[in-house]
C-alpha positions as CSV (number, residue, x, y, z in Angstrom):
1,X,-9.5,-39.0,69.1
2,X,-8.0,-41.5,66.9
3,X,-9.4,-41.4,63.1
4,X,-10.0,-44.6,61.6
5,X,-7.3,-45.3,59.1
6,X,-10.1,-46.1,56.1
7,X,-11.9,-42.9,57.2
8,X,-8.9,-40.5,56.7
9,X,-8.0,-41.8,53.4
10,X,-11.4,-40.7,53.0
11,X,-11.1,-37.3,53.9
12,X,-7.7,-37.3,52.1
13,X,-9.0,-38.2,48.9
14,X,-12.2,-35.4,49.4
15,X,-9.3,-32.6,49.9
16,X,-7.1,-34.2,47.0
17,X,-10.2,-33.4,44.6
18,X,-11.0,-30.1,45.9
19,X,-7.8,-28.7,45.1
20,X,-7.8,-31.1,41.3
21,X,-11.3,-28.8,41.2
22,X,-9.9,-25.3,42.4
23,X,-6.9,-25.5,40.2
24,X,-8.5,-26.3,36.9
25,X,-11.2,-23.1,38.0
26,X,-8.6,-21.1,38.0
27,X,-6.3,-21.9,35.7
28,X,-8.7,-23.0,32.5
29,X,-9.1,-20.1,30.2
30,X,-12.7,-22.3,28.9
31,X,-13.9,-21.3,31.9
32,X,-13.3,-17.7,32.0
33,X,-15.0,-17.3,28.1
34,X,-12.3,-17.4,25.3
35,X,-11.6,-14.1,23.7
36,X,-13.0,-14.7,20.3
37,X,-10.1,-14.6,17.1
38,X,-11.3,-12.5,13.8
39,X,-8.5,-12.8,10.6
40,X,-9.0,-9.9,8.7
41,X,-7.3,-10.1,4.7
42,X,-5.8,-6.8,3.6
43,X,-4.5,-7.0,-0.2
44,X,-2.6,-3.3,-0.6
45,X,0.0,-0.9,-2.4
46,X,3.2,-2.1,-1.1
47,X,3.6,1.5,-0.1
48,X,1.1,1.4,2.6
49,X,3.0,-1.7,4.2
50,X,4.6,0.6,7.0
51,X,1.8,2.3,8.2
52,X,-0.7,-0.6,7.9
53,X,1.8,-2.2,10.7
54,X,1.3,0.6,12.6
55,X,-2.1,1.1,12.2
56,X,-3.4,-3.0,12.9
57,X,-1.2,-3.5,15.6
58,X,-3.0,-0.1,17.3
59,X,-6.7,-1.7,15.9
60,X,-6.2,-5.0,17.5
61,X,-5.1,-3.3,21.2
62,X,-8.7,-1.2,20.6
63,X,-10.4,-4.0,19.9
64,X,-9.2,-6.4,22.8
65,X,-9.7,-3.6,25.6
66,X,-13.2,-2.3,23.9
67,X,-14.6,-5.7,22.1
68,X,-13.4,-8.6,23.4
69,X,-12.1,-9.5,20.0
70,X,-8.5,-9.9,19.4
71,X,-8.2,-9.4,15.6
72,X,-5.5,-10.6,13.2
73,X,-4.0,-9.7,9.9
74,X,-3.0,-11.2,6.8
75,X,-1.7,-8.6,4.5
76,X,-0.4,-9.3,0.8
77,X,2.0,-6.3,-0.5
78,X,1.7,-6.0,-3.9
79,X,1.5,-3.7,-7.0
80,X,-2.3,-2.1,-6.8
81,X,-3.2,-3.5,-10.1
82,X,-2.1,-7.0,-9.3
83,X,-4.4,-6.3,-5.6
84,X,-7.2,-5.8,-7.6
85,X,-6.5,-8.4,-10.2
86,X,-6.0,-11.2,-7.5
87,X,-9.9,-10.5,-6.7
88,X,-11.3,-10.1,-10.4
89,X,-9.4,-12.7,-11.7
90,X,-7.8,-15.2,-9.2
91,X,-11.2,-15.1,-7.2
92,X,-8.8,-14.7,-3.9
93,X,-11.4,-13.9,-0.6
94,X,-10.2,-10.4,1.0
95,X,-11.9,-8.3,3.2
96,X,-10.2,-4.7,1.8
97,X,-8.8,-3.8,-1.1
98,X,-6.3,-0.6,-0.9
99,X,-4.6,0.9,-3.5
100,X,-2.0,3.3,-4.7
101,X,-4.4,5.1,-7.4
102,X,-7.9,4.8,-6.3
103,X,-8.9,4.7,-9.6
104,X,-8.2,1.5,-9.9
105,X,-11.4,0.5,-7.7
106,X,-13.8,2.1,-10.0
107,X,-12.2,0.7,-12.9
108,X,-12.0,-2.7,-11.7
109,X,-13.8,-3.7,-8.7
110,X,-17.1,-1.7,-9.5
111,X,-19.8,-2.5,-9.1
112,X,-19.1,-6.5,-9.0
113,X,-17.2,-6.3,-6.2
114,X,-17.5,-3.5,-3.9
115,X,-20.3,-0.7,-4.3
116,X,-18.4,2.1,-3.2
117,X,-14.7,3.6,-2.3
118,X,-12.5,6.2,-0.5
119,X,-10.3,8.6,-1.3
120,X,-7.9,8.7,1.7
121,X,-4.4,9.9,1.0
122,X,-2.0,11.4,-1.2
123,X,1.5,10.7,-2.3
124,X,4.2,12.2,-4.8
125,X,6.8,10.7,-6.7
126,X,11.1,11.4,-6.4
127,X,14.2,9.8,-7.2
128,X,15.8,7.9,-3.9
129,X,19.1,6.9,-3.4
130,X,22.0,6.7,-1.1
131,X,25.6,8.2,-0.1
132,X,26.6,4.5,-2.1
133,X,25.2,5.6,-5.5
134,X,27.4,6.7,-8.4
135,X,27.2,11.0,-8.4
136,X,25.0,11.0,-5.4
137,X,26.9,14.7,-4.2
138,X,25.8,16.3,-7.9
139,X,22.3,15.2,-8.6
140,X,19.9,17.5,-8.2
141,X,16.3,18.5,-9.5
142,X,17.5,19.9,-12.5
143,X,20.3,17.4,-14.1
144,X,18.6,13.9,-12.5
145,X,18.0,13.1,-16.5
146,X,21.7,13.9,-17.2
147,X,22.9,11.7,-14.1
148,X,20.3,8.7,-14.6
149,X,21.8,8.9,-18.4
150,X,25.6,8.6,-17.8
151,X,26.9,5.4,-18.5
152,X,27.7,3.0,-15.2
153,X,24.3,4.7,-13.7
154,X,21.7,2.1,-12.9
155,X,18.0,3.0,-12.4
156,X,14.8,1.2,-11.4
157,X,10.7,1.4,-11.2
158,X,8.2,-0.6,-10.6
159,X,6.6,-2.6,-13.2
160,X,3.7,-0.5,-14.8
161,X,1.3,-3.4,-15.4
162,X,1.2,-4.2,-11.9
163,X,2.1,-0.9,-9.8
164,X,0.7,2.6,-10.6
165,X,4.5,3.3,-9.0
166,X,5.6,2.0,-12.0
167,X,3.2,3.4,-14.6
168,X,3.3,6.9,-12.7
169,X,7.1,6.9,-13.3
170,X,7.1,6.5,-16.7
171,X,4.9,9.2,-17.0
172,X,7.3,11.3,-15.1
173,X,10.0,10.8,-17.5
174,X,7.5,11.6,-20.3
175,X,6.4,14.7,-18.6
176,X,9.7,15.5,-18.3
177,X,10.3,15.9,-22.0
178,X,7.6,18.5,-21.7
179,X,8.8,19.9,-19.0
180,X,12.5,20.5,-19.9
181,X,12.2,20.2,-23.5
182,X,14.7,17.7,-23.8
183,X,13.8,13.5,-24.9
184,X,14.0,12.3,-21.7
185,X,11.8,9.7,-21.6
186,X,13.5,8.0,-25.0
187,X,16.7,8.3,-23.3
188,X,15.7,6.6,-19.8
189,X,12.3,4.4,-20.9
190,X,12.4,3.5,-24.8
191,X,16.8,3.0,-25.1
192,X,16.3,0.4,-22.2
193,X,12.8,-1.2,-22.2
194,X,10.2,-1.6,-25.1
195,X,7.7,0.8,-23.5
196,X,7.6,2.8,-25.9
197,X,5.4,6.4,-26.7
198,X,3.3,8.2,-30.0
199,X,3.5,11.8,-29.1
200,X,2.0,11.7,-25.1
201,X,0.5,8.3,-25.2
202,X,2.7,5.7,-23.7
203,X,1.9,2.1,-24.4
204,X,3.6,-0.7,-21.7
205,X,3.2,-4.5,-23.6
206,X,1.9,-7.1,-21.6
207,X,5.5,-8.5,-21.1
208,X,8.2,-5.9,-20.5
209,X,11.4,-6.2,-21.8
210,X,14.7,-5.0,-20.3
211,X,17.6,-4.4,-22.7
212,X,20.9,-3.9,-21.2
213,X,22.0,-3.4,-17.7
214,X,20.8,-0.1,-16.9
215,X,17.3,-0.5,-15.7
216,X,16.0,-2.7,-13.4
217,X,11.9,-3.3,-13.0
218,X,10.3,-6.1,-9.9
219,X,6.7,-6.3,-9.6
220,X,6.6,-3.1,-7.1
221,X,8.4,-0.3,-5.9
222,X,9.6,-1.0,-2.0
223,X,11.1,-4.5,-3.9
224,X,13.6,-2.0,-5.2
225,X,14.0,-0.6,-1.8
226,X,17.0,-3.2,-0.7
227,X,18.6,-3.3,-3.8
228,X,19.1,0.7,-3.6
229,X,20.1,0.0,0.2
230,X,22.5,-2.4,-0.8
231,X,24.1,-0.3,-3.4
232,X,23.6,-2.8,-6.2
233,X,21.1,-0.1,-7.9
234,X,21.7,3.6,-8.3
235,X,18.4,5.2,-8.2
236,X,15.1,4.5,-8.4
237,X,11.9,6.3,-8.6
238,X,9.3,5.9,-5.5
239,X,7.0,7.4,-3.3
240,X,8.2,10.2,-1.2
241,X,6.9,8.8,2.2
242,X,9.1,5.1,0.9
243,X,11.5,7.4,0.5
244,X,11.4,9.0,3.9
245,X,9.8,5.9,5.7
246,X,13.2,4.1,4.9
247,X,15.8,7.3,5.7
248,X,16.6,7.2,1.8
249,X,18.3,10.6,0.5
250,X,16.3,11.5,-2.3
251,X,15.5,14.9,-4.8
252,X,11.8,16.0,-5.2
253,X,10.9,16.8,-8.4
254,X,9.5,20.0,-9.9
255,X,6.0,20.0,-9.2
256,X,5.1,20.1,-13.4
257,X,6.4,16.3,-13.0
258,X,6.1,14.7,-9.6
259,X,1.9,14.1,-10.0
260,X,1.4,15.6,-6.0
261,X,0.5,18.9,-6.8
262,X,-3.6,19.1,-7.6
263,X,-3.2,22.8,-9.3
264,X,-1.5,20.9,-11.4
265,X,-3.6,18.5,-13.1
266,X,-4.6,19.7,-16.3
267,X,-0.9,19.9,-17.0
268,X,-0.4,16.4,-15.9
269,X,-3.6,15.6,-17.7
270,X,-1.6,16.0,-21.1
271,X,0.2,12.2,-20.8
272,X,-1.4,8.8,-20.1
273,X,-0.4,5.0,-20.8
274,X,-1.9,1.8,-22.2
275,X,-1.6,-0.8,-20.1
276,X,-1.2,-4.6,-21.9
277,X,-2.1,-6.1,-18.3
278,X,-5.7,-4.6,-18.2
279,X,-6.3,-2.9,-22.0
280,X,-7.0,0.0,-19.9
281,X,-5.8,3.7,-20.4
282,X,-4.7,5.5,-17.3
283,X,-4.2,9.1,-17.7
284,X,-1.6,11.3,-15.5
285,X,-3.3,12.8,-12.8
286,X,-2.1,13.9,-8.7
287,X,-2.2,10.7,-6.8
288,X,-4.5,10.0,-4.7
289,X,-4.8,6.4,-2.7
290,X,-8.0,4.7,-2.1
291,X,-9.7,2.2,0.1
292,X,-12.7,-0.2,0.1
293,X,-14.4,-3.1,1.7
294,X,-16.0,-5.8,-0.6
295,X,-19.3,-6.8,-0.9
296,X,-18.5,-10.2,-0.3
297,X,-15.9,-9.4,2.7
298,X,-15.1,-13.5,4.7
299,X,-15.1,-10.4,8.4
300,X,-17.5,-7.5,6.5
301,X,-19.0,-6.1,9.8
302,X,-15.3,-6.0,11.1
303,X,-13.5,-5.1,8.4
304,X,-16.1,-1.8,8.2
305,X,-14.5,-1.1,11.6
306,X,-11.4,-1.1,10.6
307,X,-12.0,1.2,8.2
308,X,-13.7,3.4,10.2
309,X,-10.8,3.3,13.1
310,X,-8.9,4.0,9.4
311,X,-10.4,7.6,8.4
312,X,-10.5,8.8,12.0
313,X,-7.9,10.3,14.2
314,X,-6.0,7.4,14.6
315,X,-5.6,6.9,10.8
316,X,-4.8,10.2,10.4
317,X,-2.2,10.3,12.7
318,X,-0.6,7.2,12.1
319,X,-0.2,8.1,7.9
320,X,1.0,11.3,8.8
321,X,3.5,10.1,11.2
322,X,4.8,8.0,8.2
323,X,4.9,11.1,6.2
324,X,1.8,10.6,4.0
325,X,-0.4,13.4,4.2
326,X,-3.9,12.7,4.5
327,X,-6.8,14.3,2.9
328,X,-9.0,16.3,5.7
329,X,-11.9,14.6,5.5
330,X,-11.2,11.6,3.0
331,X,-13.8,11.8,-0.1
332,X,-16.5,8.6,-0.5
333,X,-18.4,7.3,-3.3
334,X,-20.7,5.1,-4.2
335,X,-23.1,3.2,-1.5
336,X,-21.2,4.4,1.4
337,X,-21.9,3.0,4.9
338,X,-23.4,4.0,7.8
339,X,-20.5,3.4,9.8
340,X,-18.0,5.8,8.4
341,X,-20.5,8.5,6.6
342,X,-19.8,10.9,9.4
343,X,-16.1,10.7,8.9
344,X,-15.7,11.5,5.1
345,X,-17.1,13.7,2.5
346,X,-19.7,12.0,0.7
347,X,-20.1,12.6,-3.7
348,X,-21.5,11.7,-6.4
């Protein structure tokens, strides 16, 4: 049978938008149900950068094969003071706050900004270099002072009014003096900056001031990182986990000096700095890193997930495969939540 020429073009035009109609089925993502998209702000210590990396990118798998949520980050490395600071006084939106010296949080995030914290990790401070720095076969725990000293030898740190690696290392150098009994910290901090120190107390001015060539101070310690890498700087004083996060020779410190010993802390106790960026007085203590979500979080009920994913196993693992040990279990305080109560140790 013959069809009608009209009739097929009928039929042709009834098959042409079946397939229009199968296609778009089965190639339109609207019609499947869009995975939803969550941003979550992280403002933290430069010195968690690495792990953080590490850490998101294994959050955001979790939460695409568990919650249908596929979650991005937007992390600002900076000095933990300046973190802080960008909250209190910039009035920037985050969703965590982490810092190098989680005292910070309590000094100035609480209680207008978050209502409680956690200690999570700890840290110690040493002198990195390379095989390119001057006398890098002869420094050693014991004559670092001597080396950093010699003339031609440039040294850096982090600048202490934004970066507790920078206030921490001046402290080092003044504990030093104790420790060896030599003026150390005149010879490496008050010759070359005007930080200067009474007796124990260091003050650090609002603006710091270099003089000369030997020292060299950016707003935190991994910015010193390449210019050590490069050769164009000596040494410079960092985190041990920087240190070994970036395959940097470096000496450890006696433990009298390096603030990651806790039997230590009355010792370390004996120094602390004014700080012309906040007013406040910090005083030399083991570091300890902290963590919080704020009150007033743009993601809070995911960013409390995060944290959670944070303290447990997978934190744990990740910070100690980037050579920060972490504490076992992490210490809260404050109004701690629900959420990640079973994973720390809760005080007052």
């Amino acid at each position: 049978m013959v069809v009608p020429v009209k009739l097929g073009a009928f039929f042709l035009l009834i098959l042409l938008g079946l397939s229009v109609v199968s296609v778009g089925c089965i190639g339109s993502p609207s019609q499947k149900g869009a995975m939803k998209e969550e941003t979550l702000i992280i403002f933290h210590a430069g010195s968690l950068s690495l792990p953080l990396q590490q850490l998101e990118k294994e959050f955001s798998s979790y939460t695409e094969k568990n919650l249908g949520i596929r979650v991005a980050f937007q992390d600002e490395a900076s000095g933990s003071v300046k973190a802080c600071r960008k909250v209190t006084d910039l009035g920037k939106k985050a969703d965590i706050v982490a810092t190098a010296d989680y005292t910070l949080i309590p000094q100035l995030l609480v209680p207008n900004y978050t209502d409680f914290y956690v200690l999570f990790a700890t840290n110690e401070i040493v002198i990195a270099f390379t095989d390119k720095s001057k006398y890098a076969d002869e420094i050693n725990p014991t004559n670092w002072y001597e080396i950093l000293a010699k003339p031609g030898v440039t040294f850096g740190f982090s600048d202490p009014n934004q970066d507790p690696c920078g206030y921490r290392s001046v402290m080092v150098m003044k504990l030093a003096d104790l420790y060896y009994g030599k003026p150390v910290f005149e010879t490496l901090v008050e010759k070359n900056t005007n930080i200067y120190a009474n007796g124990t107390h260091i003050y650090a001015p609002r603006e710091i001031e270099i003089k000369g060539d030997k020292v060299v101070i950016r707003p935190k310690e991994t910015d010193l990182t390449g210019l050590v890498e490069s050769g164009s700087l000596d040494y410079f004083f960092i985190y041990k986990s920087v240190a070994e996060q970036h395959h940097l020779r470096y000496i450890t410190l006696p433990d009298e000096i390096n603030l990651g010993d806790f039997g230590k802390a009355d010792y370390y106790a004996r120094v602390s700095i004014t700080l012309g960026s906040t007013g406040k007085t910090v005083r030399a203590k083991p570091i300890v890193y902290g963590v919080t979500v704020l009150k007033d979080a743009p993601h809070r009920d995911l960013a409390l997930k995060f944290l959670k994913f944070w303290l447990g196993k997978e934190g744990k693992e990740v910070f100690e495969e980037n050579h920060q040990d972490f504490l076992n279990p992490p210490v809260a305080f404050g109004n701690v939540p629900e959420e990640i109560k079973p994973l720390v140790k809760v005080k007052e």
